[in-house]
C-alpha positions as a LaTeX table, in Angstrom:
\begin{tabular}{lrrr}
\hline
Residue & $x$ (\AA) & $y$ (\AA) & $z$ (\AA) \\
\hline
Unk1 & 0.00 & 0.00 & 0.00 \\
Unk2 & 2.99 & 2.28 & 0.39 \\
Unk3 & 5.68 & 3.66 & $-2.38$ \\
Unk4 & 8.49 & 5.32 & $-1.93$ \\
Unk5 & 9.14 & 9.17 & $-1.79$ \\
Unk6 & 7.95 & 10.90 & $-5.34$ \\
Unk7 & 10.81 & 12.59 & $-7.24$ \\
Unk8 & 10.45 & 15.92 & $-8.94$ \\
Unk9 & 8.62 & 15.47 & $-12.24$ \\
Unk10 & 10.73 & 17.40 & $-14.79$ \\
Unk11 & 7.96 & 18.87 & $-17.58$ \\
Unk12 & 7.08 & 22.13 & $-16.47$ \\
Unk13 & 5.89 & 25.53 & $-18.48$ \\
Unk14 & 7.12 & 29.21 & $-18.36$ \\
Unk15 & 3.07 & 29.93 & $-17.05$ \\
Unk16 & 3.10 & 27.13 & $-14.65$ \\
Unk17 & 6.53 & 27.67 & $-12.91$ \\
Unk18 & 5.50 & 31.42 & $-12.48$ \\
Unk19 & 1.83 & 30.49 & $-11.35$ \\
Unk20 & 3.35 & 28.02 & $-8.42$ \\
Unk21 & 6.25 & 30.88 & $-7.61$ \\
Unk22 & 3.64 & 33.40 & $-7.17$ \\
Unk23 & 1.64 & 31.19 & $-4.87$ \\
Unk24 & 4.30 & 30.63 & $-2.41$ \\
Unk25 & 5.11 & 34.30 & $-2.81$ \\
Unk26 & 2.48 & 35.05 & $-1.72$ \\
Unk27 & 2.16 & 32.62 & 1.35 \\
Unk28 & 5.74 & 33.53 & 2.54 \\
Unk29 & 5.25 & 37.37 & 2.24 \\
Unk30 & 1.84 & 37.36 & 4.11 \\
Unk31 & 3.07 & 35.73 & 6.99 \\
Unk32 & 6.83 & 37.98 & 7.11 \\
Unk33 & 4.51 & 40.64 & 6.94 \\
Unk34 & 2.58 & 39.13 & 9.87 \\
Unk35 & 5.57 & 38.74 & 12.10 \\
Unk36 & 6.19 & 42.11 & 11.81 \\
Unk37 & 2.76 & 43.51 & 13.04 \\
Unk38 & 2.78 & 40.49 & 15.52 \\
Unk39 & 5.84 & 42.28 & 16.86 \\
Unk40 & 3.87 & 45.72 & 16.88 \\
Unk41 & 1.08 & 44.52 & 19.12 \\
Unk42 & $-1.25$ & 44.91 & 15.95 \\
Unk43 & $-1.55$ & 41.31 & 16.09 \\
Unk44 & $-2.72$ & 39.73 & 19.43 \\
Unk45 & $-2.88$ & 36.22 & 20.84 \\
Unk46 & $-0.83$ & 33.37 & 19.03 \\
Unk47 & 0.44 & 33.15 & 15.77 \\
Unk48 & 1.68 & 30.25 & 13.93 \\
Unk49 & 4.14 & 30.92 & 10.85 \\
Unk50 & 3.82 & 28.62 & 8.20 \\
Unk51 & 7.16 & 29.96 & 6.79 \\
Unk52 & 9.22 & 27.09 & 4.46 \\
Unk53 & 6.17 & 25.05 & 4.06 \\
Unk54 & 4.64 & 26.79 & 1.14 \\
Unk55 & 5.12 & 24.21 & $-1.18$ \\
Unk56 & 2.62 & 21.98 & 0.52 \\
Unk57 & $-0.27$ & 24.02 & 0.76 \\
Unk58 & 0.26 & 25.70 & $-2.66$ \\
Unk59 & 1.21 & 22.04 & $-4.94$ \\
Unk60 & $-2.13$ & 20.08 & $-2.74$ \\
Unk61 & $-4.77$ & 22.62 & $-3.10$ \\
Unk62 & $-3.86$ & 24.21 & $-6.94$ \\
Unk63 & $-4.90$ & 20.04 & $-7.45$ \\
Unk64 & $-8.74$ & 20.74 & $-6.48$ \\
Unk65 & $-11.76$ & 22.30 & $-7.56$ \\
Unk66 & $-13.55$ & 25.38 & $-5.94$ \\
Unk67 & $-15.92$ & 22.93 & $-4.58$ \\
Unk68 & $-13.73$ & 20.84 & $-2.92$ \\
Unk69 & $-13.02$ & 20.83 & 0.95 \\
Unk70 & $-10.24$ & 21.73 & 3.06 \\
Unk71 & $-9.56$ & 21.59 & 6.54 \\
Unk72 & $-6.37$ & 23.10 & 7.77 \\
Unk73 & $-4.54$ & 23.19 & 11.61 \\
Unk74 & $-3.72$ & 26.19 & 13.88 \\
Unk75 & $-0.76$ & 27.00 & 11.12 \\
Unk76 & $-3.34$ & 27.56 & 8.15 \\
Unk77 & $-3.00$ & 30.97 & 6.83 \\
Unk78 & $-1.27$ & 29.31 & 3.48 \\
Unk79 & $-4.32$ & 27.22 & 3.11 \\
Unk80 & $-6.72$ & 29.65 & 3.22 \\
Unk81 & $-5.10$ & 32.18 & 0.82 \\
Unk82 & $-4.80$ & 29.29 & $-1.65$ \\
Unk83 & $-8.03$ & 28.26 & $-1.36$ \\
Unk84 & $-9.20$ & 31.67 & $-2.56$ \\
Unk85 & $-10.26$ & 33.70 & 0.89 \\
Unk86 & $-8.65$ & 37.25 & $-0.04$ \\
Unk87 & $-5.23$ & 38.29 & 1.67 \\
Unk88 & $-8.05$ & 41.53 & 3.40 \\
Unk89 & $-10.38$ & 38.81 & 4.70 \\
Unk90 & $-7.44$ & 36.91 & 6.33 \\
Unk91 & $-5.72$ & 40.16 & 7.48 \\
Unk92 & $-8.96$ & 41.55 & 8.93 \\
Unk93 & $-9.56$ & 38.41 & 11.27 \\
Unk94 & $-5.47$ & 38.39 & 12.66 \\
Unk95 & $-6.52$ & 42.14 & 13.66 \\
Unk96 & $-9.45$ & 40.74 & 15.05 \\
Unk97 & $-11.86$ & 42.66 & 12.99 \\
Unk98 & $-15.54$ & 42.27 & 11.56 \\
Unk99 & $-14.49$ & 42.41 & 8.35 \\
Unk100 & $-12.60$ & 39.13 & 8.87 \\
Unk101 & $-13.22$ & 36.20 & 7.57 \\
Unk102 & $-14.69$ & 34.76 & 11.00 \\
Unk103 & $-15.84$ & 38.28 & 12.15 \\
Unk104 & $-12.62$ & 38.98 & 14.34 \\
Unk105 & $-13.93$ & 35.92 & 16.92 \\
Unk106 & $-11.55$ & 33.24 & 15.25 \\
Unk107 & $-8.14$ & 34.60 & 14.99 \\
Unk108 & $-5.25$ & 33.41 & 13.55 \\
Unk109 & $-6.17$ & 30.03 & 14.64 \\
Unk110 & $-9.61$ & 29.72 & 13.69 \\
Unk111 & $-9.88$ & 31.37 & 9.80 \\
Unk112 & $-13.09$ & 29.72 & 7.93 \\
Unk113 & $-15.07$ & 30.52 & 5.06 \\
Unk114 & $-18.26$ & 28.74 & 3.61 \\
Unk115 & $-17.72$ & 30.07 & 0.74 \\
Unk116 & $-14.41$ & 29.05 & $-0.52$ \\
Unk117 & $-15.56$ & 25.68 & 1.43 \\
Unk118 & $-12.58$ & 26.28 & 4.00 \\
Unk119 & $-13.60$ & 24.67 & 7.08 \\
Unk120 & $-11.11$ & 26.20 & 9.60 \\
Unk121 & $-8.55$ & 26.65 & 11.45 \\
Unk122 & $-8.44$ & 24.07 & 14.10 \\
Unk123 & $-6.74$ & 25.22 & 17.05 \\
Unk124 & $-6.53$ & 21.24 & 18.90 \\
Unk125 & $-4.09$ & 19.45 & 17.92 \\
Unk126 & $-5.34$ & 16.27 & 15.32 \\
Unk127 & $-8.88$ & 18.35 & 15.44 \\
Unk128 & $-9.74$ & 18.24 & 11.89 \\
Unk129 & $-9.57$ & 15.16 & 11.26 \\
Unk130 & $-12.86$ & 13.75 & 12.10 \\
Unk131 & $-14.72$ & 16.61 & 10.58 \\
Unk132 & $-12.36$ & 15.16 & 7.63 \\
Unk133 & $-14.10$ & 11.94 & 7.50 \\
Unk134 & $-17.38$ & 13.64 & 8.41 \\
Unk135 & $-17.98$ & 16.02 & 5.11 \\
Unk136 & $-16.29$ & 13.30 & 3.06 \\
Unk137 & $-18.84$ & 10.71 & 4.29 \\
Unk138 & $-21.70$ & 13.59 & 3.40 \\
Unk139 & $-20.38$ & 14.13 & $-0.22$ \\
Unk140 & $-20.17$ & 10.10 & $-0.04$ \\
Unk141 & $-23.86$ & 9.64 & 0.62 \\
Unk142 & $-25.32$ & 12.77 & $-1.02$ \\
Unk143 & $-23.53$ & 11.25 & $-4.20$ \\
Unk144 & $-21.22$ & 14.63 & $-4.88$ \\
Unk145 & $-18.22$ & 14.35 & $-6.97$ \\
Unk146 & $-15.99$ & 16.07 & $-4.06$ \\
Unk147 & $-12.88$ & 15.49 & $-2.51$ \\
Unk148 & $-12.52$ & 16.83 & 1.25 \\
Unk149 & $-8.78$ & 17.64 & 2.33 \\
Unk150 & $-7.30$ & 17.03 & 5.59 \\
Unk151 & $-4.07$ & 18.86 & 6.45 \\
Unk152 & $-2.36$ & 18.04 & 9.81 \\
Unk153 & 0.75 & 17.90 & 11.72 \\
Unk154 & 3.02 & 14.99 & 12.64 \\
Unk155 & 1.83 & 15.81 & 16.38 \\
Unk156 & $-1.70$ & 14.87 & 15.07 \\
Unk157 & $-0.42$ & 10.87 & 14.69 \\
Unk158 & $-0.17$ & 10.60 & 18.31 \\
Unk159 & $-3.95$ & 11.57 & 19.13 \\
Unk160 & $-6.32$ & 8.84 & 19.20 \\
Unk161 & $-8.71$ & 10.79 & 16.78 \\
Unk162 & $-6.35$ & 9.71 & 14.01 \\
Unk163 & $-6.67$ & 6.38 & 14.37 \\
Unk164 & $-10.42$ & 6.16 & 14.10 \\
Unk165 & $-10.57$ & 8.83 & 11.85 \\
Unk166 & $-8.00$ & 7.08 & 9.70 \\
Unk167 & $-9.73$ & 3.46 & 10.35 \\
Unk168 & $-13.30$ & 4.91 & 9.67 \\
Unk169 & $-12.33$ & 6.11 & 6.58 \\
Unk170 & $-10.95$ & 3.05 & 5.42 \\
Unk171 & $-13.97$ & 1.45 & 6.43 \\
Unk172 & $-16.62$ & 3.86 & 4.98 \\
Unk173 & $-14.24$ & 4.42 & 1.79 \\
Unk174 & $-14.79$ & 8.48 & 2.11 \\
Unk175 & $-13.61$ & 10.80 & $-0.73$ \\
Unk176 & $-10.80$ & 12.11 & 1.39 \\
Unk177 & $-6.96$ & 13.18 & 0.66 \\
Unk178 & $-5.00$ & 13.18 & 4.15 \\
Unk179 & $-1.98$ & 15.61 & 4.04 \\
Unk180 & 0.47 & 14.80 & 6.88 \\
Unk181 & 2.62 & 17.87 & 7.17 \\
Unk182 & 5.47 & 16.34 & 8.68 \\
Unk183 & 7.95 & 19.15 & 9.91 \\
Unk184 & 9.97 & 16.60 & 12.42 \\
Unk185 & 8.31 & 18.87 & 15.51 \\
Unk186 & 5.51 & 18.46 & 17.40 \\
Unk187 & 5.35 & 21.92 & 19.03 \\
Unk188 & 9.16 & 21.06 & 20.61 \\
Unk189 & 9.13 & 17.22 & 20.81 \\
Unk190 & 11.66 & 15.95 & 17.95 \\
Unk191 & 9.49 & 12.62 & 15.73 \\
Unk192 & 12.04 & 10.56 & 16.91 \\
Unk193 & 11.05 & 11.31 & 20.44 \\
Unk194 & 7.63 & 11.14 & 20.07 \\
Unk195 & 6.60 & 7.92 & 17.50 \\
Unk196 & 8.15 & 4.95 & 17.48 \\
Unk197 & 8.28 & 4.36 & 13.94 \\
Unk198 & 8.71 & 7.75 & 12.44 \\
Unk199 & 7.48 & 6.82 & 8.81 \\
Unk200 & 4.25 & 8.18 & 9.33 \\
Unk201 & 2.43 & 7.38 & 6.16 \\
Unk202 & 3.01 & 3.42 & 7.15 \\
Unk203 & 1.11 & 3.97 & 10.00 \\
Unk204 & $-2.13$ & 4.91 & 7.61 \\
Unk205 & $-1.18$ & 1.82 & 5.52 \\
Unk206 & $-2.09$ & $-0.42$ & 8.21 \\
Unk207 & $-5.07$ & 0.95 & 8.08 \\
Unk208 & $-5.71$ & $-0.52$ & 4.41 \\
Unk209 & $-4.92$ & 3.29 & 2.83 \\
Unk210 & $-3.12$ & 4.00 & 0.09 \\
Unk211 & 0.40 & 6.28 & 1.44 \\
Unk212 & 3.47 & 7.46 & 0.15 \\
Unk213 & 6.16 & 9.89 & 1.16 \\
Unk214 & 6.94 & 13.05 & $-0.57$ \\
Unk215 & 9.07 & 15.50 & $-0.81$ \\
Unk216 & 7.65 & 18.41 & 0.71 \\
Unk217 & 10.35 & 21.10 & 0.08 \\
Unk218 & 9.69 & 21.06 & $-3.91$ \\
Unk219 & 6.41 & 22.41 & $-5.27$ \\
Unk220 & 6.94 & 20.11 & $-8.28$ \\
Unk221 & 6.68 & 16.73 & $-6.46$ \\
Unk222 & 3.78 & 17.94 & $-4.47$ \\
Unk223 & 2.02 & 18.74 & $-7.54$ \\
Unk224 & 2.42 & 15.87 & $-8.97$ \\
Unk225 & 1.53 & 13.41 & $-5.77$ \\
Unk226 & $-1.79$ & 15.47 & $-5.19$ \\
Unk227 & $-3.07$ & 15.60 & $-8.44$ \\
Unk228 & $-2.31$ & 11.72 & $-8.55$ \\
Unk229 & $-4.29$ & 11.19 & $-5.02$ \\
Unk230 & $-7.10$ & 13.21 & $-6.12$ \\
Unk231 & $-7.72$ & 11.59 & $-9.52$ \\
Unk232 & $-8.21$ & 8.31 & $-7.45$ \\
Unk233 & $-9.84$ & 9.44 & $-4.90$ \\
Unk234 & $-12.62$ & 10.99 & $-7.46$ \\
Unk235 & $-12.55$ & 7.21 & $-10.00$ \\
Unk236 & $-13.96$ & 6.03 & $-6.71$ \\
Unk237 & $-10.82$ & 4.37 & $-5.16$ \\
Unk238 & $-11.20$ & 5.63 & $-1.57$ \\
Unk239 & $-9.26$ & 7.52 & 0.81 \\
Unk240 & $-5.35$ & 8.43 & $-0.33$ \\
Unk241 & $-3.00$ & 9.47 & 2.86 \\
Unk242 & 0.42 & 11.34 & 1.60 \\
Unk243 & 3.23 & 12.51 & 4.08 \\
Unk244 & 4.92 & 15.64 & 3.09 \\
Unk245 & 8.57 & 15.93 & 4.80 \\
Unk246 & 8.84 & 19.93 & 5.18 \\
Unk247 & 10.40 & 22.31 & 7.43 \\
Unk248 & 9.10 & 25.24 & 9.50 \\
Unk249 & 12.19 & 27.78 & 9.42 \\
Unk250 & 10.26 & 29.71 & 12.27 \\
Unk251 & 10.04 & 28.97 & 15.91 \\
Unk252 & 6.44 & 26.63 & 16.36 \\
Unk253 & 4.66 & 30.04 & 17.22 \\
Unk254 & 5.58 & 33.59 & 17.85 \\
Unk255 & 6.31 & 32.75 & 22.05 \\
Unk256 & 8.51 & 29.96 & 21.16 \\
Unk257 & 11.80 & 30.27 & 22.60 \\
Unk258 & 13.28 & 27.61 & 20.47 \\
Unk259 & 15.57 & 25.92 & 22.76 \\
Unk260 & 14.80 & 22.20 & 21.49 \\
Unk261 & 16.36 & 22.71 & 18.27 \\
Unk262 & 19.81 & 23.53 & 17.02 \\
Unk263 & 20.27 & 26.67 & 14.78 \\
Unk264 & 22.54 & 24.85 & 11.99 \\
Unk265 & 19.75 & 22.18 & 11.40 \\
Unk266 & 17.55 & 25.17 & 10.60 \\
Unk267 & 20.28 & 26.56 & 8.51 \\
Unk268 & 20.77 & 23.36 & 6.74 \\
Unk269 & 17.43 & 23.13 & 5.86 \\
Unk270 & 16.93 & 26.83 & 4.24 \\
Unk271 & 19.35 & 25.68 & 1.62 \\
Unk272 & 16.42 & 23.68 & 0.29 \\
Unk273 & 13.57 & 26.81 & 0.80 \\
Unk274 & 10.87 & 25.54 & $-1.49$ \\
Unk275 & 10.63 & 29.32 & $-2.93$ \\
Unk276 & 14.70 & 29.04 & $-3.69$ \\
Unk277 & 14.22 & 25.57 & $-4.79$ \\
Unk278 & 11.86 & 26.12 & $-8.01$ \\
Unk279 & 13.34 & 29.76 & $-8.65$ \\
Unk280 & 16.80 & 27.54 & $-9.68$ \\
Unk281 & 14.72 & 25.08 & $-11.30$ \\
Unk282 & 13.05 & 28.29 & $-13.46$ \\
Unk283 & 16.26 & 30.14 & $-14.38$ \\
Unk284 & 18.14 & 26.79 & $-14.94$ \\
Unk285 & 16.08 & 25.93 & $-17.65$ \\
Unk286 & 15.35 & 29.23 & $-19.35$ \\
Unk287 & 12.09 & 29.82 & $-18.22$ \\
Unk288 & 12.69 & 33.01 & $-15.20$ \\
Unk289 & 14.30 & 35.89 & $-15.49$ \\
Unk290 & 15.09 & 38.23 & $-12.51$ \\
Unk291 & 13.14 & 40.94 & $-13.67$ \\
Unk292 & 10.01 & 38.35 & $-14.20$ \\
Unk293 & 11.02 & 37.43 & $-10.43$ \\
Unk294 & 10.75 & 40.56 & $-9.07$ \\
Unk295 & 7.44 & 41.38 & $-10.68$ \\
Unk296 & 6.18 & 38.27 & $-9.45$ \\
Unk297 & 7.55 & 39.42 & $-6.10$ \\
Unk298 & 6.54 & 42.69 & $-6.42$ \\
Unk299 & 2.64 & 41.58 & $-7.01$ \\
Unk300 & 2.90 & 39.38 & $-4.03$ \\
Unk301 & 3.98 & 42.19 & $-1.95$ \\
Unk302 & 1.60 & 44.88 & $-3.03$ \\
Unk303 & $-1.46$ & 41.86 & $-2.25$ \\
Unk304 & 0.00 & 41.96 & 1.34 \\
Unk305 & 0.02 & 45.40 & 1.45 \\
Unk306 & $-3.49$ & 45.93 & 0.49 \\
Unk307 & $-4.42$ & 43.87 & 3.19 \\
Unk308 & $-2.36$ & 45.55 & 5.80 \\
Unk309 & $-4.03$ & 48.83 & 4.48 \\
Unk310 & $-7.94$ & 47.45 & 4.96 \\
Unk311 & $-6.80$ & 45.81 & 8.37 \\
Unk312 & $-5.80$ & 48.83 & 9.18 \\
Unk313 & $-9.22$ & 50.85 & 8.34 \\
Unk314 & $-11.20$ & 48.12 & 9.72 \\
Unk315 & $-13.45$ & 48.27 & 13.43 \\
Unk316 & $-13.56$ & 46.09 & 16.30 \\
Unk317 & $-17.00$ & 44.45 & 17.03 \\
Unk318 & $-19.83$ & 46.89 & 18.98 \\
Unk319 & $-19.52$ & 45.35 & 22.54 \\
Unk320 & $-23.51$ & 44.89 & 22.43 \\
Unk321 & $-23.24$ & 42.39 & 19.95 \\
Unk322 & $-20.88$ & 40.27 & 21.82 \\
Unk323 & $-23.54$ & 37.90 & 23.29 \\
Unk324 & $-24.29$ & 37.31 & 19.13 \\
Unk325 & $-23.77$ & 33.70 & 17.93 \\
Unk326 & $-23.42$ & 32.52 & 21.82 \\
Unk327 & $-26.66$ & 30.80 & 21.25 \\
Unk328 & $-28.18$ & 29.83 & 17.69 \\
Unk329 & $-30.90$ & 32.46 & 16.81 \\
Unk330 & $-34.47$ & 31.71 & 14.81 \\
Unk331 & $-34.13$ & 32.66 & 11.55 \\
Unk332 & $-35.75$ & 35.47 & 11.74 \\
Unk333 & $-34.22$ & 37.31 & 14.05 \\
Unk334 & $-30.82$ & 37.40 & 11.84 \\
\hline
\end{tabular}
């Protein structure tokens, strides 16, 4: 049921390498940008950075359709821009605005949108994986051609709600792609010190679900694993469970001290920044330029900006209203 990790598949366009640059552009300069108004006290409470993981979030979700699912962790700001929510929407709830995507109440751990069928944001740790199974099974019985997305830590493997979720699944044969973002840390517990066989995707293979190991540092093999997963998953073969190796080149969150880990490991592993990674790949085989880099930059950039600028403007919920959505309200009375 397993294969090994999935090289970098070579065929690649001018339109498509820029397309997946820009993405993870865009990922890495919303959430610099976010460290620095974390810093200023403009953004409150805790904040997860998602910084050298881009190429997860950005080579899984380009592989669905609008009307697909996805379900992310605490560290899901990626996810949601990718999934369409705007950069303002996103911005609005980390200032804890109503013009947020969860009306300021959510956070930086709780973003969620109906609309772009983003269903958090899950703040406990292996969280989202039940609701996983749960709108897979729906699409399942409702007979929609979806595919529902579950991305989670390798701190997630230890909680007991992956096991059922993973052995209901298998069971119930949902429509569901499970995205283990392995970054070797849960919080500050190294995998080795934390699972006793640290090949995570064999532990969903006992299960009876198809799992591999990829590469999650380059965009290309991503790409090429999801799109693979999801094309099964939708000829009705079942749930597909794929293990990402990645990175986090921040500390877990913005109070981290980061005493667990040593600074040249981090070091080491910027030399393979996804972002870095394709750029070579681009200009190695004719098909970047600097100055298309920088525009490409450059747009990501001004996007961030933007949303800085309507965080900025935005206004803190009425303190009457804060009883609102406490209780579920007739119709009505909305």
């Amino acid at each position: 049921m397993t294969e090994k990790p999935q090289a970098r598949v070579e065929n690649i366009d001018r339109d498509r390498g820029h397309y997946l640059l820009h993405q993870m552009l865009r990922i890495r300069r919303l959430e610099e940008r976010c460290a620095d108004l974390y810093a200023q006290t403009k953004i409150r409470g805790f904040l997860h950075l998602y910084i050298g993981e881009e190429a997860v979030a950005v080579g899984v979700i380009d592989a669905l359709r609008d009307d697909d699912a996805v379900l992310g962790t605490y560290r899901e700001h990626g996810h949601a821009l990718m999934k369409g929510m705007s950069a303002e929407s996103i911005m609005a709830e980390m200032y804890g605005n109503v013009e947020g995507c969860s009306m300021g109440r959510g956070g930086s751990m709780h973003l969620f949108s109906k609309e772009h069928r983003f269903f958090g944001g899950h703040a406990i740790v292996g969280a989202g994986l039940p609701p996983t199974v749960g709108l897979a099974l729906a699409d399942k019985m409702l007979g929609r051609d979806r595919v529902t997305v579950g991305f989670f830590g390798d701190g997630s493997v230890a909680e007991g709600e992956f096991h059922e979720s993973m052995n209901l699944a298998a069971l119930w044969q949902v429509p569901a792609l499970f995205c283990c973002e392995n970054n070797l840390y849960a919080m500050g517990t190294a995998l080795d010190r934390h699972q006793s066989q640290p090949d995570l995707h064999l532990k969903a293979a006992s299960y009876g679900i198809p799992s591999i190991q990829v590469d999650g540092m380059d965009v290309l093999a991503v790409s090429h694993a999801a799109r693979r997963a999801v094309a099964a998953i939708r000829d009705g073969s079942g749930p597909q469970f794929i293990e990402f190796l990645t990175y986090r080149f921040r500390a877990h969150s913005m109070f981290d001290p980061e005493l667990y880990r040593d600074k040249a490991e981090v070091e080491k592993w910027k030399e393979r920044d996804p972002i870095k990674n394709l750029t070579t790949y681009l200009r190695e085989r004719d098909l970047l330029t600097e100055q298309e880099y920088d525009e490409l930059d450059q747009s990501a950039r001004q996007e961030v900006e933007r949303a800085v600028e309507f965080a900025e403007k935005g206004s803190l919920e009425p303190v009457e209203d804060l009883l609102r959505f406490v209780y579920s309200e007739p119709e009505e009375d909305r």
